[in-house]
N, C-alpha and C positions, 0 to 999 in steps of 0.2 A: 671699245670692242675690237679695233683694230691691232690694238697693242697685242692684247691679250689671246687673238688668234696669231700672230708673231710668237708669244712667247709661247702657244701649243708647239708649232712648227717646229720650234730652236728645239724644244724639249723631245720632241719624235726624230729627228736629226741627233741629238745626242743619242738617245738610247739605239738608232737606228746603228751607230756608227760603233756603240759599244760592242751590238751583238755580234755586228761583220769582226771585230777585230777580235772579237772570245772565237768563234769560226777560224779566221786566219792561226789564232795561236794555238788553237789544237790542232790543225792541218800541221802546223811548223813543227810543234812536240813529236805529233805520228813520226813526221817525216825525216826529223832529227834521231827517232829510236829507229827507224826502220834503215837509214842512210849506213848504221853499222853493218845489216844483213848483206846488202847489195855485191854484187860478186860477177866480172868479165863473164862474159859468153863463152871465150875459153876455159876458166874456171869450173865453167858449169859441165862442158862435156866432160873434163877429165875427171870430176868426181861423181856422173852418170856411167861413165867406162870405168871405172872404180865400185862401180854398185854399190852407193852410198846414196843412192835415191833413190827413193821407196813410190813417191808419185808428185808429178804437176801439174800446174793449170793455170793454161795459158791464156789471157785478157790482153786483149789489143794487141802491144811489143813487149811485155813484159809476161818471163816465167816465173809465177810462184810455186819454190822447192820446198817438197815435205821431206828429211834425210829419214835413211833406216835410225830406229829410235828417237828419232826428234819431236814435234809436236804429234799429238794424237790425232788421230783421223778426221774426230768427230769435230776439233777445232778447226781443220783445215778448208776452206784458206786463210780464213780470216786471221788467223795466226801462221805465221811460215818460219821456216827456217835461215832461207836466204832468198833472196832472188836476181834478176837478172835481163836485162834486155837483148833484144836480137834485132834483126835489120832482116832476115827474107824469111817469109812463112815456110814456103819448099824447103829450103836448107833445114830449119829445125824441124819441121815434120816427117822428112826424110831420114836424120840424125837418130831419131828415136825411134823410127820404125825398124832400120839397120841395126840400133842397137839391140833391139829386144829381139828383132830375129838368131842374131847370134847368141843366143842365150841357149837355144834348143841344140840336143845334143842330133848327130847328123850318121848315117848309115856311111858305109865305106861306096856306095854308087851313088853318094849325093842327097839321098831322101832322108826324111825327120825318122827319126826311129820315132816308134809306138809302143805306149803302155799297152794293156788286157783292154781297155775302154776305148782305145783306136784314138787318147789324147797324144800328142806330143810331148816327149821325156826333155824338162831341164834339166842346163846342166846342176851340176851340185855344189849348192850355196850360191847359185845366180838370183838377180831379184829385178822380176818385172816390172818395169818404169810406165806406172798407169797414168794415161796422159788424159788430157780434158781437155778441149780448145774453143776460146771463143774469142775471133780474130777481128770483133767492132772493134771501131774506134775508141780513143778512151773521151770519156765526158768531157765536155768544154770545161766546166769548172775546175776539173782537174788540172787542165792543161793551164786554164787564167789564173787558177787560186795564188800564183807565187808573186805573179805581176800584183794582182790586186791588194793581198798581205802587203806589199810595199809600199803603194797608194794610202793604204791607210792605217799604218805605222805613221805615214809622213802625216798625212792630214791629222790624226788626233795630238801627234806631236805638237803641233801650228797652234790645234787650237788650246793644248794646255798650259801651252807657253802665253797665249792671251790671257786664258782665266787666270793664271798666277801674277801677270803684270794690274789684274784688273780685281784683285781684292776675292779675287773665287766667284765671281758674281756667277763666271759662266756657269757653275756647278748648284748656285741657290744659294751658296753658305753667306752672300753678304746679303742676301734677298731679305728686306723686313718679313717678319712673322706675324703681323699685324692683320686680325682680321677686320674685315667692313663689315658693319652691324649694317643690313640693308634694312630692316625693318625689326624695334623692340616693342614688345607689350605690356612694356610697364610702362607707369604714369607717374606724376606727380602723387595724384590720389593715391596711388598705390602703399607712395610711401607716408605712415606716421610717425607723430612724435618729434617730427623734426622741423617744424615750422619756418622758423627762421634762416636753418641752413637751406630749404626749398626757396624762399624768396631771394637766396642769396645768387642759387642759379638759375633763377625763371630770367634775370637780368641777363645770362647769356645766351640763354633761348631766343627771349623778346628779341636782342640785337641782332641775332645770327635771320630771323624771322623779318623785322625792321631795323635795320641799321641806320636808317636816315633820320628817324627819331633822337637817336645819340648823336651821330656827327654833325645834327643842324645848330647842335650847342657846344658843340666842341669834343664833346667826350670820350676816351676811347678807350674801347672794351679792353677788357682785360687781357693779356696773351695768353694768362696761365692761371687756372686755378688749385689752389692746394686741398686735398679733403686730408684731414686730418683727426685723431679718433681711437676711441680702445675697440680692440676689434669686434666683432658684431654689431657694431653700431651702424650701418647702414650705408656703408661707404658708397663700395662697389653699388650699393641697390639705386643710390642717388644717381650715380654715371647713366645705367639701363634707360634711369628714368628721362637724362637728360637724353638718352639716345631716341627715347620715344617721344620725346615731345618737340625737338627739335628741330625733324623730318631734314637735316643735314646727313649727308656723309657721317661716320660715327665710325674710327677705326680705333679699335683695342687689344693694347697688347700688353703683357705682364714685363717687370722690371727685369725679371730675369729672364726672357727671350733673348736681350742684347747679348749674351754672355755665350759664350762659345770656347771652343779647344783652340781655335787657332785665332793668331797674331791680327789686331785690326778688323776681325769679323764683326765685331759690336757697334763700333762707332762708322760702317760701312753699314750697318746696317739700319742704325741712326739715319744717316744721309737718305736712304733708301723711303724709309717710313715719311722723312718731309718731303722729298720729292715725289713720294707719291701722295700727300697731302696736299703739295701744293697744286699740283694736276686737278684736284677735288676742290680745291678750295670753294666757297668757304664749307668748313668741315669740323669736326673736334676728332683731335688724337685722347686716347684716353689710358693714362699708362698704371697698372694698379700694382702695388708694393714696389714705389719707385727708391725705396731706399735701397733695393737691393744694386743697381747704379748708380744713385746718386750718393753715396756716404762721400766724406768732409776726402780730402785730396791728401796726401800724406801722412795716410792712416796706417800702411803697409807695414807690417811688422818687419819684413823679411827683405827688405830694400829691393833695387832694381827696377824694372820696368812693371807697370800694371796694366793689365790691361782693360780692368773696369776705370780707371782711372783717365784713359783713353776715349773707352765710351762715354763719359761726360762730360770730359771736354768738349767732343763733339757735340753733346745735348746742349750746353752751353753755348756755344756758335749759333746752332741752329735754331735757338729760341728765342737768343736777343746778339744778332751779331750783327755784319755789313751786311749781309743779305735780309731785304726783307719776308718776311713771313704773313704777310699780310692776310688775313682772312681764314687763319689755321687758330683755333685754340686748341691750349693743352690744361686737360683733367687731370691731374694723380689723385693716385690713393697713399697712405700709411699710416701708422701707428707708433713710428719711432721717427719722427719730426726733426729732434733732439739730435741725432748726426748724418742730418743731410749738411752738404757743402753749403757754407753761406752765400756763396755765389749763383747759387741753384734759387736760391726763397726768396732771393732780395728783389724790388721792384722790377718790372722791365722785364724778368722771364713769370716767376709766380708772383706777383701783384698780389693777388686775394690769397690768404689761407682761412677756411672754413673749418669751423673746429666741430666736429659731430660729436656733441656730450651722449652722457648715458641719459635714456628718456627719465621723465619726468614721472609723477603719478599719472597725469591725464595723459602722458604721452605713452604709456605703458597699455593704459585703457584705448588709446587709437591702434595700439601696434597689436592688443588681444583683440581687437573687433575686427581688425581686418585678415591676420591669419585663420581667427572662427568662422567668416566670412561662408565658407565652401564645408563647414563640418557641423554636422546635426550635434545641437547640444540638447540636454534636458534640460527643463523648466526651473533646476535648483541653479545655474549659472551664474553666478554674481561676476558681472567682468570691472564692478568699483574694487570686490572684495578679492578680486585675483591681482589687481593692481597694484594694493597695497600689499599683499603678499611676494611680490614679486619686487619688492625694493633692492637696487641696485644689479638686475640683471638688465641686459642688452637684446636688441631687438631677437638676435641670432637665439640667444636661449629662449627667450617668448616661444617662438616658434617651434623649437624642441619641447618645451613643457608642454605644448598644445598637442605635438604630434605623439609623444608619449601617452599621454592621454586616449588619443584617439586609437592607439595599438593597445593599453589596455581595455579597453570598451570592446575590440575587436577579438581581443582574446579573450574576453567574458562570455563572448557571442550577443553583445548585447548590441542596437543600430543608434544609439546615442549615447554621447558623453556627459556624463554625471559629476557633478564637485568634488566627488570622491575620487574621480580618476586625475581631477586637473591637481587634486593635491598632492597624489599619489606622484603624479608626471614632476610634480615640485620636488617634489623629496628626494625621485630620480636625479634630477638636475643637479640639483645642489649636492648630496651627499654621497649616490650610486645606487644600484638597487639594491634590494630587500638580501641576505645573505640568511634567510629563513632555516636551510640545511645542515648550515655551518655547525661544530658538535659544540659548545660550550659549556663546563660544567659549572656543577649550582655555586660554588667558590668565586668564577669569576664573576658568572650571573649578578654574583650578591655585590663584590666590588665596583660593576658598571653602576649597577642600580646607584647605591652611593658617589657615585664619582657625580654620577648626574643630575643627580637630588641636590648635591652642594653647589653645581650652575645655575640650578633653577631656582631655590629658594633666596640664595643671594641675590639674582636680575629680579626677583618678583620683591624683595625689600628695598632695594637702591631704587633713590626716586628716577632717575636720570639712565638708566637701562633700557633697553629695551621690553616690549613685551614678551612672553613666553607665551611658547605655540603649540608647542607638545614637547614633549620626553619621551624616551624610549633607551630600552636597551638590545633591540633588532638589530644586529649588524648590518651597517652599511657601509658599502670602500673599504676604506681603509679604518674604519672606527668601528668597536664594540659598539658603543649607543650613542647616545646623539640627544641636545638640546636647541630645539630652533628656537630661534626669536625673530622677532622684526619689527623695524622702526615704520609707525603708524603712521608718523606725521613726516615721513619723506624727508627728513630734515635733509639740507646742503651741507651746513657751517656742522663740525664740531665742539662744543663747548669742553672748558678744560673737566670740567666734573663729569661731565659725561663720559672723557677719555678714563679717567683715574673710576668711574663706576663700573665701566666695561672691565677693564685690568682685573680689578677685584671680582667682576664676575668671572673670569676665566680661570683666575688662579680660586674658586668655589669647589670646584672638584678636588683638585689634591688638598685643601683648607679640610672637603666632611672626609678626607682618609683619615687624615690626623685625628680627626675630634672621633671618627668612629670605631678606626681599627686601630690606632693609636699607631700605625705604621704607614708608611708611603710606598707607589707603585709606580712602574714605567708610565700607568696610562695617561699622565696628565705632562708628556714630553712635548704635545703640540700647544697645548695653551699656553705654556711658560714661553715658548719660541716667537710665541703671538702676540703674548704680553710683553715681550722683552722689547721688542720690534715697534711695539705703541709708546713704548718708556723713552727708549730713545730717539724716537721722531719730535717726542714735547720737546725735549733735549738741545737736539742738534737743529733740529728745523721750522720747530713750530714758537722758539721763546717762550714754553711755558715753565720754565724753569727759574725761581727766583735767587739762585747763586750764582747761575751761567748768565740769566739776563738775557737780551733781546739780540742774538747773535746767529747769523745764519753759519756752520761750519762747512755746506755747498756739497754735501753728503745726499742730497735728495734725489730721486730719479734712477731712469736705469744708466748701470755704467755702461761704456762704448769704449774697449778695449785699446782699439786704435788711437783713442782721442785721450784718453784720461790715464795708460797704464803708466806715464811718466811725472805723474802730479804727484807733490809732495802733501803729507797730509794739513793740513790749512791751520794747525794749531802746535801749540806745544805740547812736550809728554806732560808737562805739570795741568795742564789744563784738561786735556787727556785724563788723565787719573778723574778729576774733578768730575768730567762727565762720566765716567763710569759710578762713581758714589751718589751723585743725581739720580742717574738709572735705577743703580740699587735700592735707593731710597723709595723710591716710587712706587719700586716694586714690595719693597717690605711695608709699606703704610698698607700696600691693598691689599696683601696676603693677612695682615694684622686684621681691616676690617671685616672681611671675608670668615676669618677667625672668630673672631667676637659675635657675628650676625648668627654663624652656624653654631654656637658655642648656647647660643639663647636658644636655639629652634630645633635641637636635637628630636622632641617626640615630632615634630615635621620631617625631620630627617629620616626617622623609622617609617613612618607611617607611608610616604615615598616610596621608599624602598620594599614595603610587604608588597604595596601595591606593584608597584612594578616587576617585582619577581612575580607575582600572580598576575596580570595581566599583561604586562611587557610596555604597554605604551598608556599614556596619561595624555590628555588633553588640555585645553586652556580653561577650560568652565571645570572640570574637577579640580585642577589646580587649584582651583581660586576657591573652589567648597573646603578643599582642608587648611586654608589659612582664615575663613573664617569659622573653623571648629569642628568642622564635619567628619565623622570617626572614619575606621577603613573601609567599615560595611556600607557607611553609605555612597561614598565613592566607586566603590567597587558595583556596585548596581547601577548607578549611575551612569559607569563606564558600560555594563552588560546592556543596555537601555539604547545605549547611544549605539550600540555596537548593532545590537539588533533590529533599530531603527534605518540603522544604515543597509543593514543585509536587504532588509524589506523594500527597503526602497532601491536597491541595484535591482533585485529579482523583482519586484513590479516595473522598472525600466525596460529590463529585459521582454515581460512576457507583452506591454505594450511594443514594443518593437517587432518582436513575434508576429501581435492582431493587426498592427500596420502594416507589416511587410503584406503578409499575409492575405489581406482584404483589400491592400494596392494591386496585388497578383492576381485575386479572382475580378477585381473593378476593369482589369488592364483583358483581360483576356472576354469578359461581356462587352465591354467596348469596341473590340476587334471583331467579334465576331457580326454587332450590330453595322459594324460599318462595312464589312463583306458582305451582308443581306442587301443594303442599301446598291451595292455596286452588281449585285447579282449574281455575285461569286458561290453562295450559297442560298438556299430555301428559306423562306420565312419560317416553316416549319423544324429548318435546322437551329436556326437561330433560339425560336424557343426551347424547342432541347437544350441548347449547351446553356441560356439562362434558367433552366429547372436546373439543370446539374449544380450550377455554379452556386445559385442559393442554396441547396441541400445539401452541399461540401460546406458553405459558410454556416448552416446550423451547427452541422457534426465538427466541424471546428469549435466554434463557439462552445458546444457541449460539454468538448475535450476540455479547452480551459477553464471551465467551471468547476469541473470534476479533479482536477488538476491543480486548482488555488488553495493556498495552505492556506486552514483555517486558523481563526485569532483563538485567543483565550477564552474569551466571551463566548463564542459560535461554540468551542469544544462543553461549557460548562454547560450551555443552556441542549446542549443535546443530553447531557449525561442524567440532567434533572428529567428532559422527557422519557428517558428509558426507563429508570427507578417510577414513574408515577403508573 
């Protein structure tokens, strides 16, 4: 506490001493412009007996001169012409009264002549010198300000020559940016899905908590932990949580804080963040996207000095150097692992690296119960069946599809979230929204439709595909239409037929152009890029190539410019060649099957495509009615069924949301009012009034939506027969 009213002081002290010296340096500017005007006392009579003064005014010793023609009246004095000091009040008051007396013209016995008005006649072209005096002292300040300018010129001088010999510190630039987390509300529990990464750091909680339980056997905690992870995996969320269950100190600061415009700020500022850790100890620092300081040390394209290069060295020292650090751990976060410095990961600074995978099914299903947690759902909710549909997203999207969700529900006007809207929130996610407006004509219409129908009927024949989830031709993003799929059983491991099933589903769209319009289109430039990209991973990384053989070519992962732009490629050109014809190969077998599959199933390929030019979007249960025979018509009702079913049941969400709001609103205000009776706030008598009102707004409520509920088919046929009878 003490420090910290020190460092208020220092801080009211600098700024105190900035404002005096922005004062002194505008005092010095006036007085440097004004130093031109200045002009002898002698000066000034002989250009008053000159009649070149029009008027002054006189302050303390000094006269401000207005000349004929000089500044305007209206600015005077604060703007002057010239001016001037004296030494006796008599002598200039005297000076200027003599002067302006001689101005008047004088009778031959001595007296003023007179105008008709009995004024006195000037002479001609003389000009009266109107004077103003005010013969105070001048202000102290005035007199000190030159002394004091000088004082402290000298003193910021002193002390800038400190802060520069001291790394800037006096100015904050070497100051850590590191906030203390004094209190987080997140938990352990908070976070799902990550089981194992949690038990990996309840071990530094526990110790930071009990420590004697670990060193009565020897053990010693870790210095450093790594979280490591594709991002939205939970990184950052695990640190919070370490910060909340810990009840240590908890300082966090981002990788790129360290980094600065000037020379040494970083790794000054390194020093900063452990010396005030150590002050706290025991404590956790917790630094998130530490690559952006930490990458591998002579990585620098452009040679010379680095200064992030600087900065970790210093992180270096300070995490496992001579000094000890006892009782400080450090957290990172990142996502490119792959070009931190090895001298940063190795044991002794980060000991543990924690790897945060993408969740699981069941960990998908913890990570959607806990963001639902606070959000009214509807009764149709499945969160097994949101799970499996959510294979391969990360916790951060979870989240987004949820809260998509709950803004359309909010834009329906309806007070709960329906299946329809988490799936709608998925579509979002993954693909962009709906592009409903967009103008497309019935030419391309006809082409998506087709392009889409050959993804889908190919994944729905290959055993080792995915399931299909819908089709559409909706624009979304960047795509006319769009076929989802998703793998049911969560798989980990890819099998090589699975890979070469998917290929041949991708290349299914441009396979029904051929077979349908006997010509090909731009739209199928992302699948082949996608298939190309799977062709050569069998290839070069995965050894599923039986000509290449079981050879890694170390092509994998992201490149890191610094590290890798001077690596030669790891193969010959002749073997080079070879993987390209592998590739090819792979790719022409699954365009061939692709070919053949859609070659047999053309009247599938039509019937697809009526349907989805007439309805736009196909589902997974009609799908599967027109491979086992089901004509257009029936599909098409089918879809009309589902479609209808769904409306009804948004607008039945909605109007129950309506009777609930509604009847929590009259419940919330008979309650208020019964317990205002009770305190004596109101009448018993009033009380029963506002409960008759409230039930006979909740009839004529009720009334309304009765009057209001679209009738079924049924309802409308059996009124039509009572009218006719």
């Amino acid at each position: 506490m003490e420090k910290k009213k020190n460092n208020s002081f220092k801080t009211m002290l600098i700024y105190l001493a900035i404002f005096v010296f922005g004062i002194a340096l505008i005092y010095w500017v006036v007085s440097a412009n004004n130093k031109e005007k200045e002009i002898s006392y002698t000066e000034f009579q002989q250009i008053v007996q000159a009649g070149q003064v029009a008027e002054i005014d006189v302050y303390g010793y000094t006269v401000r001169i207005r000349k004929v023609g000089g500044v305007e009246d209206k600015n005077f004095p604060n703007k002057v012409d010239a001016y001037c000091s004296f030494m006796s009040v008599n002598e200039l008051t005297a000076f200027i009264d003599t002067y302006n007396e001689s101005l008047y013209v004088k009778e031959a016995d001595g007296s003023y002549k007179l105008d008709e008005n009995g004024a006195r006649v000037l002479k001609e072209g003389a000009v009266i010198v109107n004077a103003t005096y005010s013969f105070e002292s001048e202000p102290l300040l005035s007199s000190i300000m030159p002394y004091v300018s000088v004082v402290v010129i000298v003193v910021i001088g002193i002390f800038l020559f400190k802060s520069m010999s001291g790394n800037n510190k006096g100015f904050g630039f070497g100051k850590s940016k590191a906030k203390l987390v004094v209190s987080s509300n997140v938990r352990f529990a908070d976070v799902a899905g990550a089981e194992e990464e949690k038990q990996e750091l309840k071990e530094i909680v526990e110790f930071l908590k009990n420590p004697a339980r670990f060193t009565e056997l020897g053990a010693r905690i870790p210095k450093g932990v790594l979280l490591v992870g594709p991002p939205g995996t939970g990184k950052t969320l695990l640190a919070k949580a370490v910060a909340g269950e810990s009840k240590v100190p908890f300082f966090s600061i981002s990788g790129s804080d360290f980094v600065e415009l000037y020379v040494g700020v970083g790794a000054s500022r390194v020093r900063d963040l452990f010396d005030t850790a150590k002050a706290s100890a025991p404590c956790i620092v917790f630094i998130d996207e530490i690559d952006a300081v930490g990458r591998q040390r002579g990585a620098g394209l452009g040679g010379g000095n680095d200064e992030r290069e600087q900065t970790l060295n210093q992180m270096l020292v300070e995490m496992d150097g001579f000094e000890s650090n006892s009782g400080i751990i450090v957290l990172a976060a990142t996502n490119r692992s792959d070009v931190l410095d090895p001298a940063l990961t190795r044991p002794g600074r980060f000991d543990r690296q924690v790897y945060v995978h993408l969740p699981d099914v069941k960990g998908r299903e913890e990570i959607i119960k806990v963001h639902a947690k606070n959000k009214p759902l509807s009764d149709d909710v499945d969160f097994k069946r949101i799970a499996r549909l959510t294979s391969g997203l990360a916790g951060a999207d979870i989240e987004n599809l949820l809260n998509e969700a709950a803004l359309l529900a909010a834009r329906d006007g309806r007070y709960k979230i329906t299946m329809v809207d988490i799936q709608e929130g998925l579509n979002k996610v993954l693909m962009g929204p709906k592009k409903v407006s967009r103008v497309v004509t019935e030419e391309d219409k006809k082409i998506t439709a087709i392009h889409e129908a050959g993804h889908a009927i190919v994944a729905q024949s290959l055993p080792n595909c995915d399931n299909v989830q819908e089709i559409s031709i909706v624009p979304r993003g960047h795509a006319g239409g769009y076929t989802l799929t998703f793998d049911e059983k969560d798989e980990a491991h890819m099998t090589k037929q699975k890979l070469l099933d998917t290929i041949a589903m991708m290349l299914g769209g441009r396979s029904a152009e051929e077979t349908m319009l006997n010509d090909i289109t731009t739209g199928a430039s992302n699948d082949i890029e996608r298939a190309t990209n799977i062709a050569r991973k069998m290839v070069i990384e995965w050894g599923m190539s039986d000509n290449i053989g079981l050879i890694s070519f170390g092509e994998g992962g992201q490149i890191f410019v610094g590290r890798d732009y001077q690596k030669q490629v790891p193969y010959s050109q002749e073997l080079a060649c070879k993987i390209d014809q592998e590739v090819k190969k792979i790719i022409n077998d699954a365009h061939k099957i692709a070919k053949d599959i859609l070659a047999s199933k053309k009247d599938v390929i039509e019937k697809v495509t009526q349907i989805l030019l007439n309805k736009q979007t196909i589902y997974k249960e009609e799908f599967e009615m027109l491979f086992d025979g089901a004509s257009v018509e029936e599909v098409e009702l089918a879809i009309d069924k589902k479609e209808k079913e769904k409306r009804e049941y948004q607008e039945k969400a909605k109007r129950e949301a309506i009777e609930e709001h509604k009847t929590r609103d009259i419940k919330s205000r008979v309650e208020t009012a019964e317990a205002l009776a009770k305190a004596g706030v109101i009448s018993k008598q009033d009380y029963e009034n506002i409960k008759k009102d409230a039930e006979k707004e909740f009839e004529e409520f009720n009334k309304q939506m009765k009057e209001s509920e679209p009738k079924t088919e049924n309802n409308s046929d059996n009124g039509e027969n009572n009218t006719g009878e």
